[in-house]
N, CA, C and O atoms as CSV, one atom per row, in Angstrom:
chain,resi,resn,atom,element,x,y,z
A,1,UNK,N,N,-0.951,25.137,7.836
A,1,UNK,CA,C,-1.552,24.237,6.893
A,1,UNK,C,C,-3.068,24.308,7.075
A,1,UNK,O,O,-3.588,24.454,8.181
A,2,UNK,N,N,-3.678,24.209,6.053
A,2,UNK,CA,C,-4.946,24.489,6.099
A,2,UNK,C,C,-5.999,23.739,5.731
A,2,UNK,O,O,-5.970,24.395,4.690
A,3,UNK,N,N,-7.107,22.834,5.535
A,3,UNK,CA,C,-7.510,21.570,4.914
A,3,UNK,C,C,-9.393,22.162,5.096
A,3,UNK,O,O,-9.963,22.700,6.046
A,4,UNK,N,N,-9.769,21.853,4.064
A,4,UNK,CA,C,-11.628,22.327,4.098
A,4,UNK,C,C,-12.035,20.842,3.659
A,4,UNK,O,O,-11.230,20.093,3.105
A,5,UNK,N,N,-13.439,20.458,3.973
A,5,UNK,CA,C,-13.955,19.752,3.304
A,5,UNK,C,C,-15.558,19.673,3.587
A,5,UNK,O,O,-16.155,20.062,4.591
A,6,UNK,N,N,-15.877,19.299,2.875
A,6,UNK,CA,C,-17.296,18.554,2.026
A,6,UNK,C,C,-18.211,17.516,2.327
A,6,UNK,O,O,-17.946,16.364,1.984
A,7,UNK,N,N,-19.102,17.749,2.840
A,7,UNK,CA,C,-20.253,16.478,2.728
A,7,UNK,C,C,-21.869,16.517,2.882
A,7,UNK,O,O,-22.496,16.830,3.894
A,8,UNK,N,N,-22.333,16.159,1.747
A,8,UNK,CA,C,-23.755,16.098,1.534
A,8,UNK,C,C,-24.737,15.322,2.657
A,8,UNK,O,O,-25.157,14.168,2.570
A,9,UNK,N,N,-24.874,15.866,3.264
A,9,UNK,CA,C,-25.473,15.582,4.608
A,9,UNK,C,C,-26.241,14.065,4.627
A,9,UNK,O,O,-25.928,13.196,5.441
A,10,UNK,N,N,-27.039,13.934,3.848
A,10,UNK,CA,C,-28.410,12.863,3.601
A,10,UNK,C,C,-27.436,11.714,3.261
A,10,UNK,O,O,-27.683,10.621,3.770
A,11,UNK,N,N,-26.142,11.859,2.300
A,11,UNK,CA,C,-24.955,10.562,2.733
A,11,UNK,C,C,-24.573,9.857,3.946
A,11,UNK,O,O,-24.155,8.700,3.924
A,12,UNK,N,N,-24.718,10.567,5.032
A,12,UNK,CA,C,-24.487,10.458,6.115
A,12,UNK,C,C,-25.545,9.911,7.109
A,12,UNK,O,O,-25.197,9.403,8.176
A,13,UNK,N,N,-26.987,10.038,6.695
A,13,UNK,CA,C,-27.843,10.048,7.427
A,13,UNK,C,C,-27.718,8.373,6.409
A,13,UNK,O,O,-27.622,7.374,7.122
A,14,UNK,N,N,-27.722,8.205,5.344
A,14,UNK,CA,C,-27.865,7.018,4.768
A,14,UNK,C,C,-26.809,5.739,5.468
A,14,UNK,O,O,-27.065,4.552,5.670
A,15,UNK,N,N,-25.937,6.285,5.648
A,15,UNK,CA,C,-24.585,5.379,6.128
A,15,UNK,C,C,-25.470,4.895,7.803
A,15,UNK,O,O,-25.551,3.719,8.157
A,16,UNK,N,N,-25.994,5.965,8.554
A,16,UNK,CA,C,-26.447,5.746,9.868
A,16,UNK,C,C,-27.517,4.505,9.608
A,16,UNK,O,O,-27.447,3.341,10.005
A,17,UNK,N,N,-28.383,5.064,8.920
A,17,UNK,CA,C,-29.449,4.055,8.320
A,17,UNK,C,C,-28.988,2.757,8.267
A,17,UNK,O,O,-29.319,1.981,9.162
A,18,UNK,N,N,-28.140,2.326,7.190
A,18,UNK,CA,C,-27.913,1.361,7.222
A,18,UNK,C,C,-26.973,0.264,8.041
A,18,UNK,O,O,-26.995,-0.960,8.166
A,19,UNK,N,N,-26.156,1.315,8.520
A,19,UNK,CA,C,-25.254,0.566,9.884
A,19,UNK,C,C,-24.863,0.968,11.045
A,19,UNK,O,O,-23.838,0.653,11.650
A,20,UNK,N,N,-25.881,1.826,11.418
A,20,UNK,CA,C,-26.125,2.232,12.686
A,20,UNK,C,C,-25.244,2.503,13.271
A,20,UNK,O,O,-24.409,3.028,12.534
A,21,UNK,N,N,-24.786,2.407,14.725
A,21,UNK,CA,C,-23.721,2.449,15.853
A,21,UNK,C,C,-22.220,2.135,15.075
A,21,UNK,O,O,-21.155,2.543,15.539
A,22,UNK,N,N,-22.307,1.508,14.078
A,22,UNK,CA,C,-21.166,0.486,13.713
A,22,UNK,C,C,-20.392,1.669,12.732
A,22,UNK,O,O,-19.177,1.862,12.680
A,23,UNK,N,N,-21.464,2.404,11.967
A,23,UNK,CA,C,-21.414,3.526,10.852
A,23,UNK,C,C,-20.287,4.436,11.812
A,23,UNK,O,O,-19.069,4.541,11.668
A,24,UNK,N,N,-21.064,4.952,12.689
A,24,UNK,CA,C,-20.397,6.213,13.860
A,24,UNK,C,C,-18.937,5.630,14.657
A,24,UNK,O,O,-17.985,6.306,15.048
A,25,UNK,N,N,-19.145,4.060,14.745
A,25,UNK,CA,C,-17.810,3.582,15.170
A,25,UNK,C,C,-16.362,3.724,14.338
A,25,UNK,O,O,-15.214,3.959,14.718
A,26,UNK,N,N,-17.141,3.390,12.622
A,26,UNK,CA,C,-15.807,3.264,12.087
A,26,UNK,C,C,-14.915,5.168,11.634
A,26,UNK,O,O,-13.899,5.279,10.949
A,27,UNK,N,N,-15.452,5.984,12.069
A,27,UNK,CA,C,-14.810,7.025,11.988
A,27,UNK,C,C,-14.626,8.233,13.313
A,27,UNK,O,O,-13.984,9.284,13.306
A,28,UNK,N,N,-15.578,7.518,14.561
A,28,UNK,CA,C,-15.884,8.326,15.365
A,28,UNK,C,C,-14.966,7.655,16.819
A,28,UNK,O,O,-14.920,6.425,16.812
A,29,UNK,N,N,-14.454,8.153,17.690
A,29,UNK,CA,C,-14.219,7.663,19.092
A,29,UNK,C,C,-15.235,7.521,20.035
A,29,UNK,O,O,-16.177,8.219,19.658
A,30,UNK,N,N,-15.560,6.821,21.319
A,30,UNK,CA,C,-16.856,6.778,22.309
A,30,UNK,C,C,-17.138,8.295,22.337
A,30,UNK,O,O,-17.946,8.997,21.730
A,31,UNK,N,N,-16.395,8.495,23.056
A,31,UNK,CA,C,-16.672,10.385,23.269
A,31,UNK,C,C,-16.980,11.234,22.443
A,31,UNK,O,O,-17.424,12.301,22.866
A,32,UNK,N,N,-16.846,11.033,21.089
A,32,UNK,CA,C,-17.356,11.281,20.312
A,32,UNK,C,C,-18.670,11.502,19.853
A,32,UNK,O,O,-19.291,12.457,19.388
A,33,UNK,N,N,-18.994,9.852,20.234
A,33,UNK,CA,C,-20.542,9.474,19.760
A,33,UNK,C,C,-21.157,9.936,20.526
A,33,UNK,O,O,-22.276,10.361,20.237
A,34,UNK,N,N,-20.770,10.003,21.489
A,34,UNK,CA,C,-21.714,11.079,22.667
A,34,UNK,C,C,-22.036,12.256,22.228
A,34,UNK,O,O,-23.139,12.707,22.540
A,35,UNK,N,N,-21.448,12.758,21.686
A,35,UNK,CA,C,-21.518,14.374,21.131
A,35,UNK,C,C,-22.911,14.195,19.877
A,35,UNK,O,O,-23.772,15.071,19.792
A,36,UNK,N,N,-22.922,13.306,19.246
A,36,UNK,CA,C,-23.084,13.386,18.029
A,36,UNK,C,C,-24.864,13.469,18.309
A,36,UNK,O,O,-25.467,12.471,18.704
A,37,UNK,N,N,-25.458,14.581,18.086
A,37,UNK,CA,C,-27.061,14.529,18.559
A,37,UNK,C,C,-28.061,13.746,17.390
A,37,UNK,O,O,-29.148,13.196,17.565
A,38,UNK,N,N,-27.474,13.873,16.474
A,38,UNK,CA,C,-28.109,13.218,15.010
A,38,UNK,C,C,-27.116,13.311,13.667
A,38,UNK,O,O,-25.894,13.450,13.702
A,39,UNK,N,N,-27.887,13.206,12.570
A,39,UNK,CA,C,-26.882,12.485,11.588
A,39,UNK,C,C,-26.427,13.648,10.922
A,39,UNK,O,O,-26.080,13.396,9.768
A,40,UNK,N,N,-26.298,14.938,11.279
A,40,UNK,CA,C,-25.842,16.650,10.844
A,40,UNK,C,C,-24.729,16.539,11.280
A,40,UNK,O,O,-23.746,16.643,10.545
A,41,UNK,N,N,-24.633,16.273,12.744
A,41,UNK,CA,C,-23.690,16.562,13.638
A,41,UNK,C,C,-22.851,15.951,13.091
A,41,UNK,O,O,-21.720,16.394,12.891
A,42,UNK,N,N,-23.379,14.456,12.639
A,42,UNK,CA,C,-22.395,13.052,12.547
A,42,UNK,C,C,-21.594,13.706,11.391
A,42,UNK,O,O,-20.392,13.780,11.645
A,43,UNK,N,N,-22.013,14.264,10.019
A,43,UNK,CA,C,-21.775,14.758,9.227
A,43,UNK,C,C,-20.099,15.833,9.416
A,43,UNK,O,O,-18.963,15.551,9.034
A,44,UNK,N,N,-20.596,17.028,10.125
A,44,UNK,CA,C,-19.709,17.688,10.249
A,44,UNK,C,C,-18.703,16.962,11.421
A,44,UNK,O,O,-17.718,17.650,11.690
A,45,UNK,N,N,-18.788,15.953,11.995
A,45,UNK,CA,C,-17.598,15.486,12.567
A,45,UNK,C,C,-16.803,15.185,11.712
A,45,UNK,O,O,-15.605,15.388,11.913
A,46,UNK,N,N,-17.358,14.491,10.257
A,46,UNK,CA,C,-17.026,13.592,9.683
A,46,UNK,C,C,-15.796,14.371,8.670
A,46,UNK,O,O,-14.661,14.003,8.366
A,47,UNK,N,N,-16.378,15.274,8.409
A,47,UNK,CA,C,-16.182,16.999,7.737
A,47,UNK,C,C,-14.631,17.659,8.421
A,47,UNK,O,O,-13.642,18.224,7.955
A,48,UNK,N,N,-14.966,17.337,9.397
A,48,UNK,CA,C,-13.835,17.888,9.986
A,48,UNK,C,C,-12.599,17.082,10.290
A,48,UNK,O,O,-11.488,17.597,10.165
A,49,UNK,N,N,-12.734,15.978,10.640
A,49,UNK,CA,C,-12.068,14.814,10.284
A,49,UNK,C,C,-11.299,14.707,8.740
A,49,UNK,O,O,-10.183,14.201,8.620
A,50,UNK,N,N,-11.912,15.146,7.834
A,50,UNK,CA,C,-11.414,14.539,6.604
A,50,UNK,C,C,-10.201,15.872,6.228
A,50,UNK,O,O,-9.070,15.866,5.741
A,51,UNK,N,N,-11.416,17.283,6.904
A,51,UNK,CA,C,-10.352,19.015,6.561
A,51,UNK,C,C,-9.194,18.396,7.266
A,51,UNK,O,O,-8.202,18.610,6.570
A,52,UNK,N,N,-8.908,17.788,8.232
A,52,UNK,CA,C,-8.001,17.716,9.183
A,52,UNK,C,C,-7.156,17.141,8.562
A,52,UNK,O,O,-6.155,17.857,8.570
A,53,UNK,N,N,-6.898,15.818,7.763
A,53,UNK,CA,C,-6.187,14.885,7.260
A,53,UNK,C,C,-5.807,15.827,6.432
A,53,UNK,O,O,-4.621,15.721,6.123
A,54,UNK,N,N,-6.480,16.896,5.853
A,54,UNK,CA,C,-6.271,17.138,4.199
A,54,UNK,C,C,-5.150,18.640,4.796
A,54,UNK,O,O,-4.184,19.231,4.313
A,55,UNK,N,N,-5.584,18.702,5.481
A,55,UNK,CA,C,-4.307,20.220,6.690
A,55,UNK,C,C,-2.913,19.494,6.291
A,55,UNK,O,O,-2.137,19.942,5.448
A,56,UNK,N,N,-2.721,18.310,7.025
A,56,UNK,CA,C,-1.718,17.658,7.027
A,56,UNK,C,C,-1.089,17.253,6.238
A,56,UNK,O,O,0.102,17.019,6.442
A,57,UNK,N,N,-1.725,17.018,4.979
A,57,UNK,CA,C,-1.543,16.583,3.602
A,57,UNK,C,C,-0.892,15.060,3.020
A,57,UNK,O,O,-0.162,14.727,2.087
A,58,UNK,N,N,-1.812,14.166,4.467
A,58,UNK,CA,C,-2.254,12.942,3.822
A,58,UNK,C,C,-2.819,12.263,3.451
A,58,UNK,O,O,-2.457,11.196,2.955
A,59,UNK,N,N,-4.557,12.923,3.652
A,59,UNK,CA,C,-5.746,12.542,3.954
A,59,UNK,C,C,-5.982,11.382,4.955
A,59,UNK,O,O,-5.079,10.936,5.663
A,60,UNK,N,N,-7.063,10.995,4.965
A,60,UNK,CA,C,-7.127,9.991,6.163
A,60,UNK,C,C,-6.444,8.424,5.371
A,60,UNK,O,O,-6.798,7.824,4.357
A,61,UNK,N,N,-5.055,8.087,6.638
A,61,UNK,CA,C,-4.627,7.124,5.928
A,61,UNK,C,C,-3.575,6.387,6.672
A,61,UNK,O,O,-3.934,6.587,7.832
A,62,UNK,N,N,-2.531,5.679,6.733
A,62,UNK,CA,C,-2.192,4.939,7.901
A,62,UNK,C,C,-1.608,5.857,9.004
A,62,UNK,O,O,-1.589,5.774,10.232
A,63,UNK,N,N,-0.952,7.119,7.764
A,63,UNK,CA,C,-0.049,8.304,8.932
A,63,UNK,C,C,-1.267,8.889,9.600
A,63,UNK,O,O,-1.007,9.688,10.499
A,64,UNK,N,N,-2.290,8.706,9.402
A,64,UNK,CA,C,-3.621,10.025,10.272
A,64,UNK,C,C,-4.723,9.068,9.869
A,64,UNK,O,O,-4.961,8.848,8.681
A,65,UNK,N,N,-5.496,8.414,11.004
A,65,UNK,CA,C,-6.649,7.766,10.769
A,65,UNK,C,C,-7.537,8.166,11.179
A,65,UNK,O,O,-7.167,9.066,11.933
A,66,UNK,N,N,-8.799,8.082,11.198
A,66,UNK,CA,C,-9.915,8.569,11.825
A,66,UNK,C,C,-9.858,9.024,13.538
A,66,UNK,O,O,-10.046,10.032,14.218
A,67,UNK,N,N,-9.540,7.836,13.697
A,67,UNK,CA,C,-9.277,7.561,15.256
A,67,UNK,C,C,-7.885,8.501,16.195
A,67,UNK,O,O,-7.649,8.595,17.400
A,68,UNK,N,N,-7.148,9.111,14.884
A,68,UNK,CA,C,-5.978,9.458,15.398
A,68,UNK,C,C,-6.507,11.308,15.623
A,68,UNK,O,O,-5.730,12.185,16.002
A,69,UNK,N,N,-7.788,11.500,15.322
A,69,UNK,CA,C,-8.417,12.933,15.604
A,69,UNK,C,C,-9.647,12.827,16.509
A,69,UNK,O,O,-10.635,12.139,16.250
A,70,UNK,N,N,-9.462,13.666,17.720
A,70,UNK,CA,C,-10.662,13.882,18.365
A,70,UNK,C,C,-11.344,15.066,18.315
A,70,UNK,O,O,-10.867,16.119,18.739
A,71,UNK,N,N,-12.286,14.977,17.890
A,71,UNK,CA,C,-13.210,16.443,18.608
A,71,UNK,C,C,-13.795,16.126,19.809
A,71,UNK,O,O,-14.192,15.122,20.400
A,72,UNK,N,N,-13.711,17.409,19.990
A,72,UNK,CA,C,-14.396,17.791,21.555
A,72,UNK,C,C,-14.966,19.135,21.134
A,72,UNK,O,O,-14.911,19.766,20.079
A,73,UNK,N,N,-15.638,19.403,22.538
A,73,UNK,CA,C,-16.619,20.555,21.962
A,73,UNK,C,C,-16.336,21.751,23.773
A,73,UNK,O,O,-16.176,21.357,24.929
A,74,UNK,N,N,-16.389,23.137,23.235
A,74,UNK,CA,C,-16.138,23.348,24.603
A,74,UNK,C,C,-17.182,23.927,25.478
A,74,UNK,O,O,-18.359,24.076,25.149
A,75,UNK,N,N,-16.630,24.259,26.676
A,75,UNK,CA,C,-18.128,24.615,27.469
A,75,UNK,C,C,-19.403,25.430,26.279
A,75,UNK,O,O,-20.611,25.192,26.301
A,76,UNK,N,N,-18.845,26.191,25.528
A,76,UNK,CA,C,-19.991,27.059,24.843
A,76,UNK,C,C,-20.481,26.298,23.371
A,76,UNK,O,O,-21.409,26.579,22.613
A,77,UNK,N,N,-19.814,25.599,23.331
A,77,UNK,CA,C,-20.293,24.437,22.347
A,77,UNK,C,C,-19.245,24.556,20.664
A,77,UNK,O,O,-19.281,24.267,19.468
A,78,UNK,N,N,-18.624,25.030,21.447
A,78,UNK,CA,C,-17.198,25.484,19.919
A,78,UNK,C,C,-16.868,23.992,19.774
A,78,UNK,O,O,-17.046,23.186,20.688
A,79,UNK,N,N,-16.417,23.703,18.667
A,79,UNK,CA,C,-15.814,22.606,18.075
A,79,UNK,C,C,-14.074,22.773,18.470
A,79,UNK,O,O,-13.359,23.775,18.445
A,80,UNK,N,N,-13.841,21.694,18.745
A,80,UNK,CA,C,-12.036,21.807,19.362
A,80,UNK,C,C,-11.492,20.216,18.368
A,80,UNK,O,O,-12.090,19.156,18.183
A,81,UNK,N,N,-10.314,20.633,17.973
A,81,UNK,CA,C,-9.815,18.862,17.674
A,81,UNK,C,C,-8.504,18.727,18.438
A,81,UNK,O,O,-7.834,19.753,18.560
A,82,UNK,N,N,-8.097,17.702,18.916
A,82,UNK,CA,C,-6.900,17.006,19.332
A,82,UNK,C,C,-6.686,15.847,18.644
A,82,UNK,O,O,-7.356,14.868,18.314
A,83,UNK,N,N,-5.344,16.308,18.497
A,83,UNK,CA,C,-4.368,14.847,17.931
A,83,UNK,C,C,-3.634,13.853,18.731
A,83,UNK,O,O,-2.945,14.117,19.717
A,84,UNK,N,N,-3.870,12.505,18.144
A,84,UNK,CA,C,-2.806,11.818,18.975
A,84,UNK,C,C,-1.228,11.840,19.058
A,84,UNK,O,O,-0.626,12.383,18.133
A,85,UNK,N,N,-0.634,11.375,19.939
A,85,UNK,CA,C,0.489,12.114,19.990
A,85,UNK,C,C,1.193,11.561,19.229
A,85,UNK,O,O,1.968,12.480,18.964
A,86,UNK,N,N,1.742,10.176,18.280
A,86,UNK,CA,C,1.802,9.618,17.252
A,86,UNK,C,C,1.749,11.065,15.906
A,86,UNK,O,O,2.690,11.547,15.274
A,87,UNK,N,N,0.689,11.312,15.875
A,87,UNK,CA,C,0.561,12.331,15.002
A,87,UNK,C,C,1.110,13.636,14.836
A,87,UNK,O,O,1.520,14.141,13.791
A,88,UNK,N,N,1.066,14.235,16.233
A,88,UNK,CA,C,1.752,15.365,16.793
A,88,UNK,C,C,3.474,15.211,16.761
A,88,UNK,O,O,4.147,16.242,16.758
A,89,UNK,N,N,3.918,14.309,16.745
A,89,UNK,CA,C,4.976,13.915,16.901
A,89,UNK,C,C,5.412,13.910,15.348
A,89,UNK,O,O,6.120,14.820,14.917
A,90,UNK,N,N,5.052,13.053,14.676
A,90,UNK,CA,C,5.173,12.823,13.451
A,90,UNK,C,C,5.785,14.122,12.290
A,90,UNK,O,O,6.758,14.274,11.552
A,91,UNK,N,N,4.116,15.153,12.813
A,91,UNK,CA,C,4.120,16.446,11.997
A,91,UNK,C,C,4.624,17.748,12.268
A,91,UNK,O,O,4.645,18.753,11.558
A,92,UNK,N,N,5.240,17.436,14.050
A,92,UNK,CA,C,5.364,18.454,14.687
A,92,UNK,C,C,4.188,19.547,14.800
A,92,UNK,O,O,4.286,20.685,14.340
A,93,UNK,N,N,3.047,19.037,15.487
A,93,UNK,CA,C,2.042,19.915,15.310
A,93,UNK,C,C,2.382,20.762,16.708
A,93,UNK,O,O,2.964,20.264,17.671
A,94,UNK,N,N,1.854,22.288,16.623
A,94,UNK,CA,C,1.674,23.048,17.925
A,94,UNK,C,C,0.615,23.409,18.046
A,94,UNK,O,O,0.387,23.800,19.190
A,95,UNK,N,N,-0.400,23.488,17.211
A,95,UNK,CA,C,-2.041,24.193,17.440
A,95,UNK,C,C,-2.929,23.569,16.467
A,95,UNK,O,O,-2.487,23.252,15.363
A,96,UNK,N,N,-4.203,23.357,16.800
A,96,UNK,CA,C,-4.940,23.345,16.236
A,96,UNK,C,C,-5.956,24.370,15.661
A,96,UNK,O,O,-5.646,25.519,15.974
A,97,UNK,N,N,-7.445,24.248,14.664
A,97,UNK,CA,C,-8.257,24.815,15.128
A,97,UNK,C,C,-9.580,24.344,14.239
A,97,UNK,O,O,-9.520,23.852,13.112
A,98,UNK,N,N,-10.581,24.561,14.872
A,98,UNK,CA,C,-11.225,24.082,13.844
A,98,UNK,C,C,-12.785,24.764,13.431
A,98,UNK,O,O,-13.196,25.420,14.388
A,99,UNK,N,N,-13.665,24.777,12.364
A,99,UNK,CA,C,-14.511,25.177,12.105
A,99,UNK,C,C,-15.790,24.816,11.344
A,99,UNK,O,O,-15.865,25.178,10.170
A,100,UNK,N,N,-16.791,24.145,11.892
A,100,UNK,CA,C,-17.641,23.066,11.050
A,100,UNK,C,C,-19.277,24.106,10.783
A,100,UNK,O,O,-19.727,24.974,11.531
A,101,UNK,N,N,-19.704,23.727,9.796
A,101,UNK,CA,C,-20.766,24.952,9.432
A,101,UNK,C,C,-21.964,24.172,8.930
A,101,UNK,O,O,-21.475,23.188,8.374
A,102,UNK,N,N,-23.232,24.112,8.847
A,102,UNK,CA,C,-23.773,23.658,8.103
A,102,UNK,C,C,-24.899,24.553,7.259
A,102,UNK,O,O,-25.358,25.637,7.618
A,103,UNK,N,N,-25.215,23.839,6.081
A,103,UNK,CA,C,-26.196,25.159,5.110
A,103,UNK,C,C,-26.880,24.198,4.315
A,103,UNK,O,O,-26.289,23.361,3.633
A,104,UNK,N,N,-28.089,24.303,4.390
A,104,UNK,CA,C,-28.658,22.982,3.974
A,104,UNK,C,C,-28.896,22.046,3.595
A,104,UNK,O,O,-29.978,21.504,3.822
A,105,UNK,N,N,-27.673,21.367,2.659
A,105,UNK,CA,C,-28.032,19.801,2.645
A,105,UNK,C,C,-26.415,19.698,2.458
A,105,UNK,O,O,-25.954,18.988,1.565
A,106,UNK,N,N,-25.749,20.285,3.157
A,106,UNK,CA,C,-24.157,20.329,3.470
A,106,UNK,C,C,-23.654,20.761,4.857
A,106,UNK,O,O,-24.026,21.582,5.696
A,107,UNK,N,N,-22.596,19.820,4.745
A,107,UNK,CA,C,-21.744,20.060,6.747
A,107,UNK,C,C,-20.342,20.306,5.607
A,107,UNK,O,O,-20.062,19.783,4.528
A,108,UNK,N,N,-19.617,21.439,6.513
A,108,UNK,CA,C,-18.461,22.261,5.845
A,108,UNK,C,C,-17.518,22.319,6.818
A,108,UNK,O,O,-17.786,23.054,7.769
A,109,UNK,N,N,-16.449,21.719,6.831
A,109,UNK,CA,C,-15.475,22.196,7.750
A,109,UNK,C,C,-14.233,22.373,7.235
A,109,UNK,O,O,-13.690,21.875,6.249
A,110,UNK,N,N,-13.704,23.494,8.394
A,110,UNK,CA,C,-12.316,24.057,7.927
A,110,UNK,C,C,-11.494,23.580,8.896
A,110,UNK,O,O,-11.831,23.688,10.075
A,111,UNK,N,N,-10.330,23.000,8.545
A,111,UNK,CA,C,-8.988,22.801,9.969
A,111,UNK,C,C,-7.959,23.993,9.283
A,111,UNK,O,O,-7.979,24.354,8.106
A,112,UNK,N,N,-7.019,24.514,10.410
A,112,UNK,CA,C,-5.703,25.019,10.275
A,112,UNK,C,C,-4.922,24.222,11.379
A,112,UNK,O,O,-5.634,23.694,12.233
A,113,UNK,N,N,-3.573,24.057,11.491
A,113,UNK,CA,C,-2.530,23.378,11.543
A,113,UNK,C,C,-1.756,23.864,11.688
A,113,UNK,O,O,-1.124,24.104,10.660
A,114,UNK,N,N,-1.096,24.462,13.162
A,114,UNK,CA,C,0.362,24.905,12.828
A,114,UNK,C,C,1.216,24.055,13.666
A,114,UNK,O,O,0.755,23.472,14.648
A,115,UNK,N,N,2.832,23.937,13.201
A,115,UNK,CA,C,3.592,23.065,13.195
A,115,UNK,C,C,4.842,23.830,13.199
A,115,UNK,O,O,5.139,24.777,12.470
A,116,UNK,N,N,5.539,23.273,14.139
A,116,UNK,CA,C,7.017,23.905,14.341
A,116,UNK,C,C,7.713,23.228,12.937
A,116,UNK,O,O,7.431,22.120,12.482
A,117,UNK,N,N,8.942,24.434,12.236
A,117,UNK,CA,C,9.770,23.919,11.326
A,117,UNK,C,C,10.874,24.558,11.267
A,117,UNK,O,O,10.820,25.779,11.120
A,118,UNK,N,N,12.078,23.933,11.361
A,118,UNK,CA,C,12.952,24.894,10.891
A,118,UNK,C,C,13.541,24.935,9.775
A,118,UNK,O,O,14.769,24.993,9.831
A,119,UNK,N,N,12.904,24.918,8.438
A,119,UNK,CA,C,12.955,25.358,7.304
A,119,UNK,C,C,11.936,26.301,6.824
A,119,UNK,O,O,10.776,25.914,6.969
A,120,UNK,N,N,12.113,27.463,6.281
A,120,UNK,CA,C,11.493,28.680,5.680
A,120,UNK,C,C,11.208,28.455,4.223
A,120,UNK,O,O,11.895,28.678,3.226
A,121,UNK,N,N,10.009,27.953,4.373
A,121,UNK,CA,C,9.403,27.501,2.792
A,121,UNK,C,C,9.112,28.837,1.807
A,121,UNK,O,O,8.931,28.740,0.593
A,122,UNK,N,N,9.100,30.132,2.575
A,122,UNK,CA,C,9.213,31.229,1.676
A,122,UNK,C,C,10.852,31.930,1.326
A,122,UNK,O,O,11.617,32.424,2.154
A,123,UNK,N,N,11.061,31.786,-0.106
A,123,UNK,CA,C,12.120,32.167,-0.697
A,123,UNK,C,C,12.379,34.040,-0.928
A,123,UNK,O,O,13.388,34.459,-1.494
């Protein structure tokens, strides 16, 4: 499963603006906010968060909430997501992956999703 998404960067820097810490709380985890160096970053978390929901194909919503995706970043600074296990459970997820980009007044991210099934959706 595969999910991309979209966001005009300066939206993001506006949301910070106006509600600061509280902005980064309602979609971000602590560990998170740690990561987040300014309002780009905040952006493509945000980006990747939403590809992620949209992988799954519920968008962000009671089955997959903000909070129910973490990024992490790894020693070399790659973007990683983990799910909660609620979620994993749910969708039968086995892998993640993820890919956040930015190009000037846009943060772009891609999730893929794979998931154990034993039904063969190709006929």
């Amino acid at each position: 499963m595969i999910g991309i998404d979209l966001i005009k960067i300066s939206r993001m820097n506006r949301l910070i603006e106006r509600f600061g810490d509280k902005a980064l709380q309602k979609f971000l985890l602590p560990d998170e906010i740690i990561l987040v160096k300014n309002h780009k970053t905040a952006a493509g978390f945000w980006a990747a968060k939403e590809a992620c929901s949209k992988a799954l194909g519920v968008g962000i919503s009671s089955e997959c909430s903000f909070h129910d995706i973490l990024i992490t970043k790894t020693i070399k600074g790659a973007p990683q997501i983990s799910l909660s296990k609620s979620v994993i459970q749910r969708f039968n997820i086995t892998d993640t992956s993820v890919s956040i980009t930015h190009d000037g007044e846009y943060a772009i991210a891609v999730v893929a999703i794979e998931k154990s099934s034993t039904t063969n959706k190709i006929q």
